[in-house]
N, C-alpha and C positions, 0 to 999 in steps of 0.2 A: 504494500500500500504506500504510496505516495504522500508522502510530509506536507503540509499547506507552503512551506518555501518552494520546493519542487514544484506545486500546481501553479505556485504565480511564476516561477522562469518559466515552466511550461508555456504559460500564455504571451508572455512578453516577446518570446523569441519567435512567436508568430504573426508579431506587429511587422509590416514591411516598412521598408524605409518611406520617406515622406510622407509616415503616417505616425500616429498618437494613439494613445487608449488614455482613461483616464484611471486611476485608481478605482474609484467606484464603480466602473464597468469591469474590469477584474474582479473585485469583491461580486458583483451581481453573477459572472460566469461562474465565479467557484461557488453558488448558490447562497453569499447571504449579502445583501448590500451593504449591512452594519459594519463587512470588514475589512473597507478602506481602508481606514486608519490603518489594520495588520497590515495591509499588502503596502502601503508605505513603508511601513517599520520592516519590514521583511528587503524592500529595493534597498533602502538608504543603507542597508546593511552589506548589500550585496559585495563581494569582491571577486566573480566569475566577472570578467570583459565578454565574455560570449554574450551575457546577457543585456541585453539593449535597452537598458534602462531608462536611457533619455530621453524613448519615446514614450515613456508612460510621465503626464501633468494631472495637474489636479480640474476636476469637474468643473472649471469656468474657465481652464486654458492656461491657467497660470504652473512657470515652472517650479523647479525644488530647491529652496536655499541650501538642501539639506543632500543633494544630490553626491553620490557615492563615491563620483569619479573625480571630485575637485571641487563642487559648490556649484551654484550658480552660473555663474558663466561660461566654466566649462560645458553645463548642460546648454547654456543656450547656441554656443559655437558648436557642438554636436548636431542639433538640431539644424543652425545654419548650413551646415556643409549638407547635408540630404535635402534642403532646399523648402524647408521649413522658415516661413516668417516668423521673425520673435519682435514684437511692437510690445507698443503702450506697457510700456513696465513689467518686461519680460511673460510676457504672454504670446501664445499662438491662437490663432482661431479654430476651436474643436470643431465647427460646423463645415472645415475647408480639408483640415484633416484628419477628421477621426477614423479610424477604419472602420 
């Protein structure tokens, strides 16, 4: 049986690039919405590079100060290079790319 960390790389590594999820849609696939917040604590924790972390932002678009690979801006220049807008105060638009 599969550990709830396992189920969220699971899902993350199936985000394609110039694309996003949000935490709460992860929480919603692994069947409970309340468990955003884990599946954040479970990324921010992350130290697999495999796993694509900085395609997953939070439910209004905005990125992670908290993000695994450096902070902030590193996430937002990940994002930039797959061609990912990051505007108005490090935000992308979930409706342009959410998968």
């Amino acid at each position: 049986m599969k550990t709830f960390t396992e189920k969220v790389y699971e899902i993350v590594k199936k985000v394609p690039k110039g694309k996003v999820i949000s935490y709460q849609k992860i929480a919603i696939k692994l069947g409970d919405k309340n468990k955003a917040r884990a599946v954040g604590n479970v990324l921010h924790k992350n130290k697999d590079p495999e796993v694509p972390c900085h395609r997953v932002v939070n439910s209004k678009g905005f990125l992670s100060k908290k993000f695994a690979f450096g902070g902030i801006e590193v996430h937002k220049m990940r994002l930039e290079r797959e061609g990912i807008e990051v505007f108005d105060g490090y935000r992308v638009s979930i409706e342009t790319h959410s998968m």
